[in-house]
N, C-alpha and C positions, 0 to 999 in steps of 0.2 A: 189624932191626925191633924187637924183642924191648929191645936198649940204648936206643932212640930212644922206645918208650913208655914205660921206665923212666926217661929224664930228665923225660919229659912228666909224670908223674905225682909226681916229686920234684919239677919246679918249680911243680904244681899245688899239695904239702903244704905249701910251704913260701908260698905264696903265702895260705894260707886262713890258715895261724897266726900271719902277722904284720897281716892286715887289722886296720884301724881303722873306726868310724864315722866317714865324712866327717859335716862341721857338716848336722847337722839332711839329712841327704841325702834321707830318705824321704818330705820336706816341700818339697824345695827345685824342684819340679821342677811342671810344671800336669799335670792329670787327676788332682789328689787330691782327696778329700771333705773328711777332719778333720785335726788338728791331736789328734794322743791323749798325754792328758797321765796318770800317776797319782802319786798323793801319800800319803806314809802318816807319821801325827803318832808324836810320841812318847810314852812310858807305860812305861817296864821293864817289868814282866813281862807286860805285858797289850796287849804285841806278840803275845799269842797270838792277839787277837782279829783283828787286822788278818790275822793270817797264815792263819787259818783260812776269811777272806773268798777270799782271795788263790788257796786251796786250791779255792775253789767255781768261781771265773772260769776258774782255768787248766782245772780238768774240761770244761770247758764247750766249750773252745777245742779242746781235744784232741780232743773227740768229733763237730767241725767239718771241724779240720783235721788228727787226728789224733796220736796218743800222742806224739810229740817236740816237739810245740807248748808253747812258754813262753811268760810274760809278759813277757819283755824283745820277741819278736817284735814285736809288737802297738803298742808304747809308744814315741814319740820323744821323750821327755823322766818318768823317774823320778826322783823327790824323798822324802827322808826325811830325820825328826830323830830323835837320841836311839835309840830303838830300834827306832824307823823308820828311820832311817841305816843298823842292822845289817841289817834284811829288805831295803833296798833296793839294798846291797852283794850278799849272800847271790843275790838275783837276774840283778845285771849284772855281776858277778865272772868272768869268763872259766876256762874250766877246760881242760885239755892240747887239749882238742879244740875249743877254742873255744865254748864253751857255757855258760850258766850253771853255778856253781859249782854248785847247789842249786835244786828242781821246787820250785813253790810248796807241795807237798805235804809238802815234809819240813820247812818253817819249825818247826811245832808239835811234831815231835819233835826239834830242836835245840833248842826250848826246853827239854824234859822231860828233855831228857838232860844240860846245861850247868847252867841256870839254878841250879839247888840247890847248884852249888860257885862262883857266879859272886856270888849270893845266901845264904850261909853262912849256916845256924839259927844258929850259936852266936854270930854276930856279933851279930846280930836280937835275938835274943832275953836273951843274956848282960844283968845289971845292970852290970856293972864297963865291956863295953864298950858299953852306954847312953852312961855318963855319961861316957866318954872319947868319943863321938861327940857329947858337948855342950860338950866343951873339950876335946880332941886332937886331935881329927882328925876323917875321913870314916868312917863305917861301915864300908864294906869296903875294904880294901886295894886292890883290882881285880887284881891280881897272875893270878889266874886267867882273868879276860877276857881279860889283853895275852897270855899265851900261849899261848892258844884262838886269837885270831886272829892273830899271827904265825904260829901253826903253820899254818893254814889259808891265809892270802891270802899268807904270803911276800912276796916283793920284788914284788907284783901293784901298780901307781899305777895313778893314777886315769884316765890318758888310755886305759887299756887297757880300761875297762867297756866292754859289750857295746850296749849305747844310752846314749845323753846323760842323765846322771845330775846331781844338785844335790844336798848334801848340807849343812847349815849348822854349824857352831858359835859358840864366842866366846872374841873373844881378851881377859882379863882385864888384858893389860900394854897393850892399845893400848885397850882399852875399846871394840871396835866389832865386827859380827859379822865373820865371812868364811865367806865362802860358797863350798864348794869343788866346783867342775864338770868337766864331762868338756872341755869347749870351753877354759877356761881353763888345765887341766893340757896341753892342746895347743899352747897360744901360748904358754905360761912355763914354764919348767923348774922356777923357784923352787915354781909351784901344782901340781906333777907331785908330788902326795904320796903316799907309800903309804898304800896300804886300811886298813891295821890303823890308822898313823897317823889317819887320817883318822875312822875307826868309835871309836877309843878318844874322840877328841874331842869328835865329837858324844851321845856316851852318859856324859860325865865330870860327872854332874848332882851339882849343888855339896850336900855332907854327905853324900852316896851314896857317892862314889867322888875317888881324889883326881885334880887338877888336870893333864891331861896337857900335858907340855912337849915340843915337838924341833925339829929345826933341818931348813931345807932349803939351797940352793946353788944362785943362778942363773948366767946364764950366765958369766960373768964371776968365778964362784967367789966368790962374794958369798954368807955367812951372813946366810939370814932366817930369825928366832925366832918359835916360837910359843906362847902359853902359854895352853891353850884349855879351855874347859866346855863342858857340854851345852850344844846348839843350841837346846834347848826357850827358852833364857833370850832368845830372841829370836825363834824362827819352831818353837813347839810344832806348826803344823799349815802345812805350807812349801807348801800350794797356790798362795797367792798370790804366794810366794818364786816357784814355778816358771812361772808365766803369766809373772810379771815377766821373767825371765831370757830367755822365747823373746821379750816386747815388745825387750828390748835389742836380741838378736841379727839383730832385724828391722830396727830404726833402724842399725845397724851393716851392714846390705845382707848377712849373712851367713844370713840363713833368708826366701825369698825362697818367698811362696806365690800364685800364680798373677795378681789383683792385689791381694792384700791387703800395706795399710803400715802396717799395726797389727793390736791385736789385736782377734778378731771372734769373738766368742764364738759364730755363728752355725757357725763354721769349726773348732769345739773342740768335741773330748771329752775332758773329765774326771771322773777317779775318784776321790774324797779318801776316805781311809778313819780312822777316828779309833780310839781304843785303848781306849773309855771314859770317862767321867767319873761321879761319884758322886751319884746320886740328895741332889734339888736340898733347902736346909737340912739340910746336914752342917754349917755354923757359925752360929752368929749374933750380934746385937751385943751381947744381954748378957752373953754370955762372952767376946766377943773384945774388949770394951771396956774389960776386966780384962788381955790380955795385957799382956808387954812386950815387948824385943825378941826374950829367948827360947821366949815362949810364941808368935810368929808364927812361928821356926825349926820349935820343935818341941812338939810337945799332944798327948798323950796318942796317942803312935806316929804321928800325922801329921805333915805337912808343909806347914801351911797357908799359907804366903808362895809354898811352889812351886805349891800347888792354885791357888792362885787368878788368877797369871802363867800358867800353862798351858791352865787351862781360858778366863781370859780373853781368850787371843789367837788361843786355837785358835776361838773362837767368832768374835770379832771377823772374822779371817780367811772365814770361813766365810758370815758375814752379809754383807762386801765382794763375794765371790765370786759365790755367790746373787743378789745383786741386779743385779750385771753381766748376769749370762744372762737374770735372768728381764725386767731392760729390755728384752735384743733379743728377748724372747717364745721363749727357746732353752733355757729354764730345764729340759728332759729330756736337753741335753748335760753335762750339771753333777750328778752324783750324789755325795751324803757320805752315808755310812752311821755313823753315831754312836750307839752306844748309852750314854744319859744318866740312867741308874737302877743302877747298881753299888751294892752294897749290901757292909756286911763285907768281910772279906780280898779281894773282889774290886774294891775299890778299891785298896787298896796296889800299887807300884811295884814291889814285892823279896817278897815272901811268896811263895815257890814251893816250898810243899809239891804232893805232888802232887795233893791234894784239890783246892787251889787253882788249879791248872794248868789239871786237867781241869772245871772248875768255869767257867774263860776261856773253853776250847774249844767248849764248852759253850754260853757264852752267843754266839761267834762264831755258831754253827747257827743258834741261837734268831733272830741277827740276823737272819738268812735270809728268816726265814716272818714278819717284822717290816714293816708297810706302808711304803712310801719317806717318811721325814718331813723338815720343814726345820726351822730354829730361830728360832722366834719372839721378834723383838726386844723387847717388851714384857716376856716370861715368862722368857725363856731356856732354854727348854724346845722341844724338837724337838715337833713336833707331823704328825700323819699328811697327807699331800697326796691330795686325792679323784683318782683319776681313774687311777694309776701304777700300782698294785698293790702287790706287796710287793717286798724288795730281790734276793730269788731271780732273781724275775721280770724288774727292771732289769736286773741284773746276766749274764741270758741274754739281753736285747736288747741290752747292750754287747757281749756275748762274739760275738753276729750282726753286729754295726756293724764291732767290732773286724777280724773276719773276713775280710765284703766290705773292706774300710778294705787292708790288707794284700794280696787279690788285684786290688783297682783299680790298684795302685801294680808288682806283677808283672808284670800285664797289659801297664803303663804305659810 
């Protein structure tokens, strides 16, 4: 008896640590409610802010469903660019026990504890390498990031995340995004990339960091090259990247939701979380009608060509999104939390002293007790929605949705 539970239970361990997420499974089946989507933009350093949101929800959840509850549980499709690529890896990353690498709680101290060797003062700050970041090269070498996350994710690809992940960047030699998923590292070997590959790419934000290159091998022992940048240069806020991606997987018959053959935003909940953007007139035309090409690279410690690509697509994205729910009168499935008043160091990308750190943190909280607001096509300015409350208060009617959402599907 004694040999006969002991195989029982080896073939139990060995069964949990090599499961995969079948395609969209916790969708594909009737007696579901939603479709839960979350998304998180990019920003370097001010990934604390998204992280510190992420900190509030997963509480939330745990005190539902109890202390082992994450937010991969909850999520059949997470998306992230840039530094949102690292917290959304950091999330779906499997660890020896199958689990998230990383609780949403510890995002904000892998910030505090990395960032300031990831983000070098004396790169920042040095004149000598200013002016070689104006003609040599990237600011920081990244040398420190690639071996923070090799040491950490090791030979972990991407088919092995914990839920169906989307992560973007851009390939420079073919000039077009690629978008790298849990679904497609499943059907192609060649898109089976490692995490670290894959996180260096989407955070490789052109003059920040240099250009990451590597090769993969399909089936047939076929080298495909990659030579990739930050994903921001394409989908700063991948919300709409990831709605997209579950609309394919639907037309493709492989996320089959009880009778829906598109997407129904009536049938979706999602979270977009944004990283900040700077309190609005930080440029205007009568200085910027003096630039040239290097005063739109770089001005006086900014990086107004990436501000204005970033903020404007994360917006765009956001105003798409928005109007989708709020035509089907669905518009409290659809939550973006954005705070659009950053003022000083907490607008920059790389400043992580620790004032500045805790200053993000900081302003994450503040998001909190912040009324639920949208962004106003006219203004460009988020403006307060009557009736919601505040993002606290959303964000505990998600963490209730998410809840029931996961025990219908057990039940199920």
């Amino acid at each position: 008896m004694g040999r006969l539970l002991f195989l029982v239970s080896l073939t139990l361990l060995v069964t949990i640590q090599v499961v995969q997420p079948p395609i969209f499974v916790c969708a594909a089946t009737k007696g579901k409610n939603f479709i839960t989507v979350l998304s998180i933009d990019g920003g370097g350093i001010r990934g604390i802010i998204p992280g510190t949101l992420l900190a509030f929800l997963e509480s939330k959840l745990q005190e539902v469903d109890g202390r082992n509850a994450r937010i991969i549980d909850y999520f059949d499709v997470v998306a992230g660019t840039s530094t949102g690529g690292l917290i959304t890896t950091m999330l779906t990353a499997p660890n020896r026990d199958n689990r998230p690498l990383y609780a949403a709680k510890d995002i904000s101290n892998f910030y505090m504890e990395h960032c300031p060797h990831i983000f070098p003062a004396n790169r920042r700050n040095s004149f000598v390498h200013r002016i070689f970041n104006l003609f040599g090269g990237p600011k920081y070498d990244g040398n420190y990031l690639r071996l923070l996350l090799e040491s950490i994710l090791g030979k972990l690809t991407m088919k092995q995340t914990l839920t169906h992940t989307v992560i973007p960047a851009f390939d420079i030699k073919r000039l077009q995004p690629i978008i790298f998923t849990t679904v497609d590292a499943r059907a192609n070997v060649s898109k089976n990339v490692l995490l670290s590959d894959i996180c260096l790419s989407t955070s490789a934000a052109p003059t920040f960091f240099p250009v990451h290159y590597f090769e993969t091998r399909d089936a047939q022992g076929r080298i495909r090259t990659f030579d990739m940048i930050d994903g921001g240069v394409a989908a700063n806020n991948p919300t709409q990247m990831a709605i997209t991606h579950i609309s394919k997987e639907i037309m493709r018959g492989k996320f089959q939701y009880e009778e829906m053959e598109t997407i129904d935003s009536k049938k979706m909940l999602v979270l977009s979380l944004g990283t900040g953007i700077g309190k609005h007139q930080g440029y205007n035309a009568a200085s910027a009608s003096k630039w040239g090409l290097l005063g739109w690279v770089y001005n006086n410690g900014q990086t107004p060509i990436l501000d204005v690509y970033n903020d404007a697509s994360a917006d765009m994205v956001d105003i798409h999104v928005s109007t989708m729910f709020q035509t089907l009168r669905s518009e409290k499935n659809y939550l973006r939390i954005q705070e659009d008043n950053l003022i000083g160091d907490a607008t920059s990308m790389d400043i992580a002293t620790t004032k500045n750190m805790q200053t993000l943190v900081q302003i994450g909280n503040n998001l909190l007790k912040k009324p639920v607001s949208r962004v106003n096509l006219e203004t460009g300015q988020y403006e307060p929605v009557q009736g919601e409350g505040t993002n606290e208060e959303a964000l505990i009617r998600f963490a209730k949705l998410l809840s029931q959402e996961k025990k219908l599907r057990y039940t199920n």
